[in-house]
RODO-215855 format. One line per 2 residues: their letters; for each residue x, y, z of C-alpha. Coordinates in nm, 2 decimals. Example, Ala and Ser with C-alpha at 12.3 -4.5 7.8 and 13.67 -1.06 7.14 Angstrom:
REM residues 2
as	1.23/-0.45/0.78  1.37/-0.11/0.71
This chain:
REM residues 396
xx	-1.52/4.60/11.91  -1.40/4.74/11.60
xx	-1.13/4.44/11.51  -1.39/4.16/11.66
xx	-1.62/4.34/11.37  -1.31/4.36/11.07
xx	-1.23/3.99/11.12  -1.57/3.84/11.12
xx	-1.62/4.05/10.75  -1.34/3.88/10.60
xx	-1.39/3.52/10.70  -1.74/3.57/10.52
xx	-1.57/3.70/10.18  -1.33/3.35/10.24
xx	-1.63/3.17/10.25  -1.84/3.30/9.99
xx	-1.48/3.27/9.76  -1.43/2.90/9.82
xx	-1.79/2.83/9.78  -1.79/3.00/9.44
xx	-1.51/2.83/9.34  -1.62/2.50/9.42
xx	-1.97/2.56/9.28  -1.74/2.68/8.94
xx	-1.56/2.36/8.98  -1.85/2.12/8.99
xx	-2.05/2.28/8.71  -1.80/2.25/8.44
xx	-1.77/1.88/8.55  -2.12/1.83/8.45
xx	-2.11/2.02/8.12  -1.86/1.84/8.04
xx	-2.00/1.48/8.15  -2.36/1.60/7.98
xx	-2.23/1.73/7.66  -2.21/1.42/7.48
xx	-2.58/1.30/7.56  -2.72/1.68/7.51
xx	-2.57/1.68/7.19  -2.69/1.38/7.09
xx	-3.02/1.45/7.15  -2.99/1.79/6.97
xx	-3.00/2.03/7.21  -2.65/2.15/7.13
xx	-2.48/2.18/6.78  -2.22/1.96/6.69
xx	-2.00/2.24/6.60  -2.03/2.45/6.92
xx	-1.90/2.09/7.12  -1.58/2.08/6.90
xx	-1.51/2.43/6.95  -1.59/2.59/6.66
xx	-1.81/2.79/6.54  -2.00/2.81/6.23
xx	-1.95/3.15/5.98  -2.25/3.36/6.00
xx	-2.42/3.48/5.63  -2.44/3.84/5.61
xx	-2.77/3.90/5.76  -2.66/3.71/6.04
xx	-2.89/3.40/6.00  -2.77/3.02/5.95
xx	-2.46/2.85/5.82  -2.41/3.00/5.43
xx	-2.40/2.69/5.23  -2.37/2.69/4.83
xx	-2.56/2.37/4.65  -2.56/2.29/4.30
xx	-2.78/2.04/4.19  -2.82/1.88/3.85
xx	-3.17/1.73/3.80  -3.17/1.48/3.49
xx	-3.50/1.24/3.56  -3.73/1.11/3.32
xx	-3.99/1.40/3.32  -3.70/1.66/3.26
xx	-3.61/1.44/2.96  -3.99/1.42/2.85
xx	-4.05/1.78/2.88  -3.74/1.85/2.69
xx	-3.84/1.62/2.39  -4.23/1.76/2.37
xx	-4.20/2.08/2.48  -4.07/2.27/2.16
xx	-4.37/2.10/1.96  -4.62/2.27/2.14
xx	-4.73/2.67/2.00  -4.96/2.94/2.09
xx	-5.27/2.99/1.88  -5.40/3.31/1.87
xx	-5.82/3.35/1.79  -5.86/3.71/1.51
xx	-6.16/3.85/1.49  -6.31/4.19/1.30
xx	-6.35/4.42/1.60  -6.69/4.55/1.43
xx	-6.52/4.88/1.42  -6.61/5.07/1.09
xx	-6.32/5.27/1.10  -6.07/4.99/1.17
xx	-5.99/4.74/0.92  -5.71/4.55/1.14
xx	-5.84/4.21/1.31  -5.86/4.23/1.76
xx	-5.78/3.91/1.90  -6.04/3.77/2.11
xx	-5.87/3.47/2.28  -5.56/3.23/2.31
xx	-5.49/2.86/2.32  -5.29/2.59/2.25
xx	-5.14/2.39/1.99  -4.92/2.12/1.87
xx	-4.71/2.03/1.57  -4.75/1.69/1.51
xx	-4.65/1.71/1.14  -4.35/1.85/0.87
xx	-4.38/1.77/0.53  -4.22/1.98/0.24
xx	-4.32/2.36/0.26  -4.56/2.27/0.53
xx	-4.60/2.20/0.89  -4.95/2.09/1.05
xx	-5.09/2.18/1.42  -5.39/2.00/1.58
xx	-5.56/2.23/1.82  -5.90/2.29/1.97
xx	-6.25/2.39/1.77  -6.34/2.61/2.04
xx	-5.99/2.76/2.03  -6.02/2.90/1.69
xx	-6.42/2.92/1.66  -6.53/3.23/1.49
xx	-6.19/3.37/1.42  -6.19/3.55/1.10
xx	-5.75/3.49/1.09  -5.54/3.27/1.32
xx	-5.18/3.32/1.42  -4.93/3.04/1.59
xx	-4.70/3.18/1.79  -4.39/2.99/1.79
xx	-4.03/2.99/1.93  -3.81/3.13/1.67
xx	-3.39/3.03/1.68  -3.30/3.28/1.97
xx	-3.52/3.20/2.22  -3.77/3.44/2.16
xx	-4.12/3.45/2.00  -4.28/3.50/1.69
xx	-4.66/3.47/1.56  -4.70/3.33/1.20
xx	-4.99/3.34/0.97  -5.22/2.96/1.01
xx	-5.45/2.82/0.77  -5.76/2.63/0.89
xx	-5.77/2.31/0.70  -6.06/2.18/0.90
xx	-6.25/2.23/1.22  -6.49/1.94/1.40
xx	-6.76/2.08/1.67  -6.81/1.73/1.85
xx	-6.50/1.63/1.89  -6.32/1.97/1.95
xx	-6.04/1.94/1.72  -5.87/2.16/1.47
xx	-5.60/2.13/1.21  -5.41/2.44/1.10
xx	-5.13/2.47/0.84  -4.84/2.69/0.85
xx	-4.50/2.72/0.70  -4.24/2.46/0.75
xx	-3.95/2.64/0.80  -4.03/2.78/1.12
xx	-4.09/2.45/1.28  -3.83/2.30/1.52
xx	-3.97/2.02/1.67  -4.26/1.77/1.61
xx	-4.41/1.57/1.82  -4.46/1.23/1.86
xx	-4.81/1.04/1.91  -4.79/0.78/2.20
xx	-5.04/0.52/2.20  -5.36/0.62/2.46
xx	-5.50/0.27/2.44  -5.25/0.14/2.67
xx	-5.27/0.42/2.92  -5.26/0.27/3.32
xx	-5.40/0.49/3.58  -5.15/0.64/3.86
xx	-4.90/0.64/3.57  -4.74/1.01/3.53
xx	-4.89/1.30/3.29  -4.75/1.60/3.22
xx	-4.99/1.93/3.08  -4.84/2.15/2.87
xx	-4.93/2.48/2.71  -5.00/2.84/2.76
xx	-5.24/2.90/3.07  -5.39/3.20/3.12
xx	-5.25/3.34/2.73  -4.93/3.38/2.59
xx	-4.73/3.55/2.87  -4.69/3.21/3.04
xx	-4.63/3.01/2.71  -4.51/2.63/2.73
xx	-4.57/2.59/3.13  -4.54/2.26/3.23
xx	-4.79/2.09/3.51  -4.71/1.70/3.64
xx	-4.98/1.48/3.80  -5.11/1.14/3.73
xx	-5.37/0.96/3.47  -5.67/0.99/3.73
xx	-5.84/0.77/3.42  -5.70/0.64/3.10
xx	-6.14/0.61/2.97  -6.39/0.83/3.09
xx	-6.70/0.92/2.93  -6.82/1.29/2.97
xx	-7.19/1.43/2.86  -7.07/1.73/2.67
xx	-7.41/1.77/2.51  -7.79/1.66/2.49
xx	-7.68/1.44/2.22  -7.34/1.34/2.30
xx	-7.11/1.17/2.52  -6.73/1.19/2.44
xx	-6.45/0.93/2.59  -6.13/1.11/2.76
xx	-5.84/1.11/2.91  -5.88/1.22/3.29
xx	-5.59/1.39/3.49  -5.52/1.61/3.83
xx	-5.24/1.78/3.61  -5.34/2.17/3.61
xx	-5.52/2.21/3.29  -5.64/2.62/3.33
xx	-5.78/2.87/3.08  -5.49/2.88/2.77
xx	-5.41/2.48/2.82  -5.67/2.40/2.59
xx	-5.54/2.21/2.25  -5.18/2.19/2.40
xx	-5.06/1.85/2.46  -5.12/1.57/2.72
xx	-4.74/1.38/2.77  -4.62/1.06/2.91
xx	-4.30/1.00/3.11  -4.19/0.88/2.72
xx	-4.24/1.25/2.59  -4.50/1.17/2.37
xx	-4.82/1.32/2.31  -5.14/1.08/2.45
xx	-5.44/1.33/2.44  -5.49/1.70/2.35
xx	-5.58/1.91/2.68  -5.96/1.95/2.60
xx	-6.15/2.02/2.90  -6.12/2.12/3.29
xx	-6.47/2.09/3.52  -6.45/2.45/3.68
xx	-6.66/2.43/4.00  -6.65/2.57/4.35
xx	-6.40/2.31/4.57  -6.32/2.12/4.25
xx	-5.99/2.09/4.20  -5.73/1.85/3.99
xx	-6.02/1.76/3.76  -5.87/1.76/3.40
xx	-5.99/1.57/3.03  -5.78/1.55/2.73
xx	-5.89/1.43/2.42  -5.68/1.06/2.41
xx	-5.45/1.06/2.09  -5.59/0.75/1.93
xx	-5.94/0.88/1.95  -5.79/1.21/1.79
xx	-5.60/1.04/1.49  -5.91/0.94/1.24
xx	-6.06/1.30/1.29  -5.77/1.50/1.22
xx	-5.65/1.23/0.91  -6.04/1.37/0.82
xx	-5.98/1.74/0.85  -5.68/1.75/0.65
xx	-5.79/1.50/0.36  -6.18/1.65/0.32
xx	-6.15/1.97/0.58  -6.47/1.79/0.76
xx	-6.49/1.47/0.95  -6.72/1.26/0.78
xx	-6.95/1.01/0.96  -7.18/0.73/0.93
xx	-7.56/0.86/0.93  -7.86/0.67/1.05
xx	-8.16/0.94/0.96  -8.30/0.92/1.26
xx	-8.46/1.21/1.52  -8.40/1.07/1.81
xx	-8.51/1.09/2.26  -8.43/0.94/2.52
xx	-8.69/0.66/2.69  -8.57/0.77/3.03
xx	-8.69/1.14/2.99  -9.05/1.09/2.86
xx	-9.31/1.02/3.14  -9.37/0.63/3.20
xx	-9.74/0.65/3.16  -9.65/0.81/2.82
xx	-9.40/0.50/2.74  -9.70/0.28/2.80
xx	-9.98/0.47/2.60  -9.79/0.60/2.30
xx	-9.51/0.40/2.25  -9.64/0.08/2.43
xx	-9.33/-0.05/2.59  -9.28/-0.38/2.80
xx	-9.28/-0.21/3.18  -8.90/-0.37/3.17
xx	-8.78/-0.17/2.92  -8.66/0.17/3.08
xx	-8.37/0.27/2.88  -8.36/0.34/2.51
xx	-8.40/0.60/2.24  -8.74/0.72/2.10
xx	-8.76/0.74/1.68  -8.92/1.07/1.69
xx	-8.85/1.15/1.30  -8.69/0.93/1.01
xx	-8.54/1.11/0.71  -8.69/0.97/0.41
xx	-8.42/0.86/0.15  -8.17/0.75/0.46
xx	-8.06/0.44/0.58  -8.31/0.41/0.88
xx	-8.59/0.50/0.62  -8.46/0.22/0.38
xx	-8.47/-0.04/0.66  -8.81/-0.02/0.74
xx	-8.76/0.18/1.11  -9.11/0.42/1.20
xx	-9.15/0.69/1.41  -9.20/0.60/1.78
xx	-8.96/0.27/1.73  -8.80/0.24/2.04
xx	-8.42/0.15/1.98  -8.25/-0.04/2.27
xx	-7.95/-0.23/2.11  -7.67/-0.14/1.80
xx	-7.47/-0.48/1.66  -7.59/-0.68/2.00
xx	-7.47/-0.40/2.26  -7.68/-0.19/2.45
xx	-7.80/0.16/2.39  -7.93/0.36/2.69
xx	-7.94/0.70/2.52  -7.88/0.90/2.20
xx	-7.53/1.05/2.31  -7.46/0.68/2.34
xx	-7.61/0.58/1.96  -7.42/0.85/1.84
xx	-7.08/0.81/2.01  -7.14/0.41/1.88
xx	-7.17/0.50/1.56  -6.95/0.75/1.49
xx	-6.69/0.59/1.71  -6.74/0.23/1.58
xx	-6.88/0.27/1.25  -6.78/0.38/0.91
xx	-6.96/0.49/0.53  -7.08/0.20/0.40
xx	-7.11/-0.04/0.70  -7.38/-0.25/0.77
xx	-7.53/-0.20/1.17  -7.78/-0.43/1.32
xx	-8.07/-0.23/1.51  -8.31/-0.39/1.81
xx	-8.58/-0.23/1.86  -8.92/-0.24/1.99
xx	-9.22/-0.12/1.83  -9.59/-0.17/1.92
xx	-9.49/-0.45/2.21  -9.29/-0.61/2.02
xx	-8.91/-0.65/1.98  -8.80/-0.66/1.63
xx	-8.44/-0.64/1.47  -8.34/-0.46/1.14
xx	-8.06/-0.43/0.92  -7.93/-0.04/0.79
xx	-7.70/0.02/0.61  -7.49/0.34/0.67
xx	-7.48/0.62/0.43  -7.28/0.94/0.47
xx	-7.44/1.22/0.64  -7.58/1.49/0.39
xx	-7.39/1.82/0.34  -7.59/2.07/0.57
C-alpha cells in the first residue's frame, strides 16, 4: 500500500514538470512572435525590445535628456531692436506732509525714446501717466545691466489724446526707437506689448498677440471719440505709454488703453503712431497741441426727446442724427459765418456728422488753423450750408 501510494506521488510531480515546461516553452514563442506588433503599437518601448535599458535620472523618473535650443525668429529680433528704447516713468507728487519736503510717488508707467539730439533725448508717454505729478523720473537701463531713474522735463502734455513728451539727458540714452507706419497695419498680423506692468519690478516685459484691428473708434468721453490700434497682446496696469511693435521692431502705437471688465479678456488699444506724430511734433515745438476751433456749444440730436426736435428745433422727422448749436462764441469762426443757436449741424466738407465726439475728432483730426470747412446744417426746416473759417482755439 505504501509503494502503490510513493509511485503514484511522483508520476504527478512528472506531469506537472513537463507541463510547466511546455507551457514555458510556448509562451516565450508568443512573446517573441508578438513583440514586434506590441511594440509597434506602443505598448512596449523600443529600448526594452533591443535589450537595453534606458539610464534612470536621479529621482528615478524618465530617460535624462540635455537640449539646447537656440531660438533666432523674427519677434526675438524685434524685441531685441525696440526693447532698449522703452523706460519706466515714474509720477512725483508732494505727499501733503508738512513736515516732509521729499516728493512720494504715486504711480508708474511707460515710455519710449523715440528721439537723440545733442545734450537731449525725448520720450513720448501717456497724459494720464504723468498727470498731477509735481517731478517725473525715467527710469532707464544704465551700461551694466542695471537700473537707474533720471530727472525728466515735461515739454508738453495733451488730455484728449493722452500723450506726453518729456526731455531728459542724452547721454544716458542707448537706443531709440523707430516709428513704423500704422496706416498700413493688416489685422491677424503680429503685435508685440512692451513695457512695465504692474510698476517697475517687471520692467520691459514683453507680451505677443495679433492686430485684433488696425482702426477702431473708441468713446473716451461725452465729447470725443478717438481712433486706435486694437490688440489681444496683454496690455495691464504699467503698459500704459510703452510701445506697440511690429514683427519689423518698430514702434506703430503707444499702449493707451485696456477695457477692464468681468470675462473680458485680450481687449487692448494703442494710440496708432501716425495719429501720435502731429501731437507730439505740437508738444515739443509750443508745449500744447494746437487745434482748429469752431465756437460752437454743441448736443447731440439723438439725446434730446423727439417731440422736442420737432417743437424747438423743427427738424424734418428724417433727420435723427446730428449735433444741436446750443451756444456760439461771439468773435469765432461759427459766429463770423452766420451759424445761430439751435442750428442743427448734420454734415462737415460733404461727410456726415452723427455726434459731437464725431465733429470734434473731424476737425481736429482733419483740419488745421486757417482752413476753410464747409457746414450743412438745418435750421428752422430748412437745410442750409455755410462757409467758416477756422481760427485757433483761445488760450483758456
Amino acid at each position: 500500500m505504501g509503494y502503490y501510494d510513493s509511485s503514484d506521488r511522483f508520476r504527478r510531480g512528472i506531469v506537472i514538470f513537463i507541463t510547466a515546461v511546455i507551457s514555458a516553452v510556448i509562451g516565450g514563442l508568443l512573446v517573441l512572435t508578438l513583440s514586434p506588433a506590441l511594440v509597434k503599437a506602443g505598448v512596449l518601448p523600443q529600448q526594452y525590445f533591443a535589450g537595453k535599458t534606458p539610464p534612470l535620472t536621479e529621482g528615478g523618473g524618465g530617460p535624462n535628456q540635455s537640449v539646447s535650443v537656440d531660438v533666432n525668429s523674427d519677434i526675438t529680433q524685434a524685441v531685441k531692436k525696440a526693447r532698449p528704447a522703452v523706460v519706466g516713468v515714474v509720477n512725483l507728487q508732494q505727499s501733503g506732509d508738512p513736515f516732509t519736503q521729499e516728493p512720494v510717488q504715486k504711480g508708474t508707467g511707460s515710455g519710449v525714446v523715440f528721439d537723440k539730439q545733442g545734450d537731449n533725448a525725448l520720450v513720448v508717454t501717456n497724459h494720464h501717466v504723468i498727470q498731477g505729478a509735481s517731478q517725473i523720473g525715467v527710469v532707464i537701463e544704465n551700461k551694466d545691466g542695471g537700473s537707474q531713474t533720471v530727472e525728466a522735463k515735461l515739454l508738453g502734455s495733451d488730455q484728449p489724446t493722452d500723450l506726453a513728451v518729456l526731455q531728459i539727458p542724452a547721454k544716458y540714452v542707448k537706443k531709440v526707437a523707430d516709428f513704423g507706419n500704422s496706416d498700413k497695419l493688416k489685422a491677424g498680423e503680429p503685435a508685440l506689448a512692451i513695457g512695465n506692468p504692474l510698476g517697475l519690478e517687471f520692467s520691459q516685459s514683453v507680451t505677443s498677440g495679433v492686430i485684433s484691428s488696425p482702426h477702431r473708434q473708441i468713446k473716451i468721453s461725452e465729447t470725443l471719440d478717438m481712433d486706435v490700434i486694437q490688440t489681444d497682446a496683454a496690455i495691464n496696469p504699467g503698459n500704459s505709454g510703452g510701445a506697440l511693435v511690429n514683427a519689423a521692431g518698430q514702434v506703430i502705437g503707444i499702449n493707451s488703453l485696456k477695457i477692464a471688465q468681468q470675462g473680458v479678456e485680450g481687449l487692448g488699444f494703442a494710440i496708432p503712431v501716425n495719429d501720435a506724430k502731429p501731437i507730439i511734433n505740437d508738444l515739443i515745438q509750443y508745449g500744447e497741441v494746437r487745434r482748429p476751433y469752431l465756437g460752437v456749444a454743441l448736443k447731440d440730436v439723438a439725446s434730446i426727446d423727439p417731440r422736442a426736435r420737432s417743437a424747438d428745433l423743427n427738424l424734418p422727422d428724417s433727420v435723427e442724427e446730428g449735433v444741436a448749436v446750443l451756444e456760439v462764441t461771439p468773435g469765432s469762426g461759427a459766429d463770423k459765418a452766420g451759424l445761430q443757436r439751435l442750428d442743427v449741424i448734420v454734415q462737415l466738407d460733404g461727410k456726415k456728422i452723427s455726434s459731437a465726439s464725431r465733429l470734434r475728432s473731424y476737425l481736429w483730426e482733419e483740419k488745421e488753423i486757417g482752413d476753410k470747412l464747409k457746414v450743412t446744417y438745418y435750421r428752422d426746416g430748412e437745410k442750409r450750408t455755410s462757409t467758416v473759417n477756422l481760427t485757433a482755439a483761445p488760450a483758456e
